[in-house]
C-alpha positions, -999 to 999 in steps of 0.1 A, spaced: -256 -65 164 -217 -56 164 -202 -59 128 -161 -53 128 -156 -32 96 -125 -13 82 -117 7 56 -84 0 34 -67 19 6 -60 -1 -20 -34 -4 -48 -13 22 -32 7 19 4 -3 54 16 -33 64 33 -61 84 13 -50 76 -21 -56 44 -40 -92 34 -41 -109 28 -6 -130 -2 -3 -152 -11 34 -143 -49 44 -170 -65 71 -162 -99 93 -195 -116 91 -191 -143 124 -226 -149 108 -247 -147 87 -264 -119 77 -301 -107 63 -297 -104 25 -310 -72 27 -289 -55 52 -260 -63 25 -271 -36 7 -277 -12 34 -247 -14 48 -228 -10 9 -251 20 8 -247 33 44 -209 32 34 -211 48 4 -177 39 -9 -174 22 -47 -172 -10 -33 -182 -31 4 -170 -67 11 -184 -86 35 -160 -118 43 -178 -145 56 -170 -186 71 -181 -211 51 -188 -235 79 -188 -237 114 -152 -238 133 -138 -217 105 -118 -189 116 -105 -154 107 -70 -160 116 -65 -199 109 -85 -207 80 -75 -206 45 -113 -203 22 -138 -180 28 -166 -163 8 -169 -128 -5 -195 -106 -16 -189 -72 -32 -215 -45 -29 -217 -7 -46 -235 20 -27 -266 3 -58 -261 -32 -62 -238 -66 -58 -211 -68 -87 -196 -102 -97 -161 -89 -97 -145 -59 -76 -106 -62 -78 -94 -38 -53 -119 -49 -26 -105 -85 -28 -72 -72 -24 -85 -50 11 -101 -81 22 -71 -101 18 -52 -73 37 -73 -71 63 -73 -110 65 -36 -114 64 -25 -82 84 -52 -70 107 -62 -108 120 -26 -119 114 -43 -146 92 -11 -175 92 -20 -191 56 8 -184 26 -26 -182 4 -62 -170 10 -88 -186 -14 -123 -166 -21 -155 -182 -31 -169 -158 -49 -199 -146 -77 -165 -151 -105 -154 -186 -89 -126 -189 -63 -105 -163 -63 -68 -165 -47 -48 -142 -30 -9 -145 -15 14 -126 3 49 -116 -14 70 -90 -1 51 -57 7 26 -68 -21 -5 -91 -21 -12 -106 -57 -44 -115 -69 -52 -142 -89 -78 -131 -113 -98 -144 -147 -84 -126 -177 -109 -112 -201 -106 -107 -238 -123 -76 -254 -133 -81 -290 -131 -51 -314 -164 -32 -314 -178 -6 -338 -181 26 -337 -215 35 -350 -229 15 -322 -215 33 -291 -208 70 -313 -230 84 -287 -211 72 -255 -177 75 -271 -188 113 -277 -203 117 -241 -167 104 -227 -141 123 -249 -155 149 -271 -135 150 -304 -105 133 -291 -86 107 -315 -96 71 -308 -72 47 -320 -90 14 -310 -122 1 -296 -132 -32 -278 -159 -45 -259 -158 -71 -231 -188 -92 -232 -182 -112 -197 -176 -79 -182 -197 -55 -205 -168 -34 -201 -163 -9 -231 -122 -1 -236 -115 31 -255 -83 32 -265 -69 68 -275 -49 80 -300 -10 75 -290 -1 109 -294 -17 116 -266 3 116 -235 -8 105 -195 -17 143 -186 -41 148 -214 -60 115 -199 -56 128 -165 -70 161 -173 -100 149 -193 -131 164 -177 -160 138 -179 -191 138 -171 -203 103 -160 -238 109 -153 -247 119 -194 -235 81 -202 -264 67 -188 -286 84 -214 -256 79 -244 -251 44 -238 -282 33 -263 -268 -7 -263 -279 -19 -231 -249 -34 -232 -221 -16 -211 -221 -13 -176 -186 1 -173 -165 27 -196 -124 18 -198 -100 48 -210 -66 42 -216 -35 51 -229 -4 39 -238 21 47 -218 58 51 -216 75 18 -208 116 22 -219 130 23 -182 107 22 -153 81 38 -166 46 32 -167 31 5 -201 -2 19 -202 -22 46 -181 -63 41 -172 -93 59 -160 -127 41 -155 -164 51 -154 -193 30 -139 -223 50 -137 -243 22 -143 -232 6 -107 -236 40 -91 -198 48 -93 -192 78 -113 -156 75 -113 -136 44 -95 -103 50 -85 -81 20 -94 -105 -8 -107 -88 -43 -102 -116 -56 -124 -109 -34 -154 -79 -44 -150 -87 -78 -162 -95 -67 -190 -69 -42 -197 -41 -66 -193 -54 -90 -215 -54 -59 -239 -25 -47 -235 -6 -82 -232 -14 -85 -269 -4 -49 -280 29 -47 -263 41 -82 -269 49 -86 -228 32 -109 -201 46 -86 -172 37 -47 -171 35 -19 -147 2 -1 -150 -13 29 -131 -53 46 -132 -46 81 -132 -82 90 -114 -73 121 -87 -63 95 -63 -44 75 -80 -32 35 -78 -5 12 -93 -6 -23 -102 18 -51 -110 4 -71 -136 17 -107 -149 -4 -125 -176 0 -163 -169 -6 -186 -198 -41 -206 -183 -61 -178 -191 -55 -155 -159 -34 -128 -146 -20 -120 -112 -22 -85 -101 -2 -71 -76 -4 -38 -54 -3 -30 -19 -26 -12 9 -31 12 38 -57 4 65 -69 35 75 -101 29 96 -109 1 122 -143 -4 142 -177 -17 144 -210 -13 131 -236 -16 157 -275 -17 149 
């Protein structure tokens, strides 16, 4: 069996930055369990397999397709940046013609469109509710020591945890925070988060930055992702109500690095924006 598969850096347009997600074309349909192998074979933070929705359907002509996104451990429901490498490959590797790609997906359809030198995602928006302390201490302690947290929410369609700290804090303490990963799985005594948000506010007078992010997801096999479209979802619905604005300019300061154009739309989603570098084109045979 010949699979065509690439490898796309997304949120960033330079090669070996942003966060590198595997895309497969699935001309058809594929043993459930060779999903994972693949994802795990791959061993990037995320693997999306694209795949026709019914016969005649076609890479280059069709407009609605499904997706799947894998870990190197397990299918997620949401993966941000491999939706956004799946639309690039779609629209600039097959030359797909469509204005708009629609995904039918684990979170609903998800849309995707071409404008500029960006592709924009339209994603759900999640709302994280405040959360108490006593019940994570443990985590919160595992992920930044003594440092001042100024707020605390929980995500419960994502079971995303958001750690907001102290404003005094500026990008390079976030960016030099040494965590280890691996000690939340025994911290986290919930059973309820699957994925650790930290951010900070940023800098926004000029063209700076409205809030910096780093994100943890042990719990999905992924120590540290680079830029997390689907954290993101949560962080803008955060930040939207913190800052007073629907439009910011966020970037996850992980060692590679990603930006993202955020706009919070008023029927309960937000369009995120960033761009991409394909870096890897070819086939897996088995």
């Amino acid at each position: 069996m010949h699979i065509p598969i690439f490898t796309v850096d997304a949120f960033t347009n330079r090669p070996f930055s942003g966060n590198p997600a595997a895309v497969c074309l699935l001309e058809n349909d594929l043993d459930e369990d060779l999903h994972q192998k693949i994802a795990t074979e791959m061993n990037l933070s995320e693997t999306a397999f694209i795949r026709k929705l019914k016969p005649g359907d076609d890479f280059t002509k069709s407009s609605c397709f499904g997706l799947r996104w894998f870990t190197p451990a397990n299918e997620v429901p949401l993966c941000g940046h491999a939706t956004l490498a799946s639309a690039a490959v779609l629209f600039h590797v097959q030359k797909n013609t469509n204005s708009v790609l629609t995904f039918v997906t684990l979170s609903g359809e998800l849309k995707a469109r071409q404008v500029k030198d960006h592709i924009v995602l339209d994603l759900p928006l999640y709302t994280a509710y405040p959360q108490e302390l006593k019940e994570v201490e443990e985590l919160i302690k595992a992920a930044v020591g003594d440092m001042i947290v100024q707020d605390l929410r929980y995500s419960p369609d994502t079971k995303k945890l958001l750690v907001r700290l102290s404003d005094t804090y500026e990008r390079s303490v976030l960016e030099e925070l040494k965590v280890s990963a691996q000690r939340f799985l025994s911290a986290e005594k919930t059973g309820k988060v699957k994925g650790l948000i930290l951010t900070v506010k940023g800098n926004s007078s000029g063209k700076g930055h409205d809030f910096y992010s780093r994100y943890f997801a042990p719990w999905y096999g992924v120590l540290e992702d680079p830029v997390t479209g689907s954290a993101h979802a949560v962080l803008s619905s955060y930040w939207s109500e913190q800052l007073g604005k629907k439009e910011m300019l966020a970037f996850q300061c992980s060692r590679r690095g990603g930006e993202l154009k955020i706009s919070v739309r008023n029927d309960g989603r937000v369009d995120i924006a960033g761009q991409t570098a394909v870096v890897l084109k070819g086939n897996l045979t088995f």
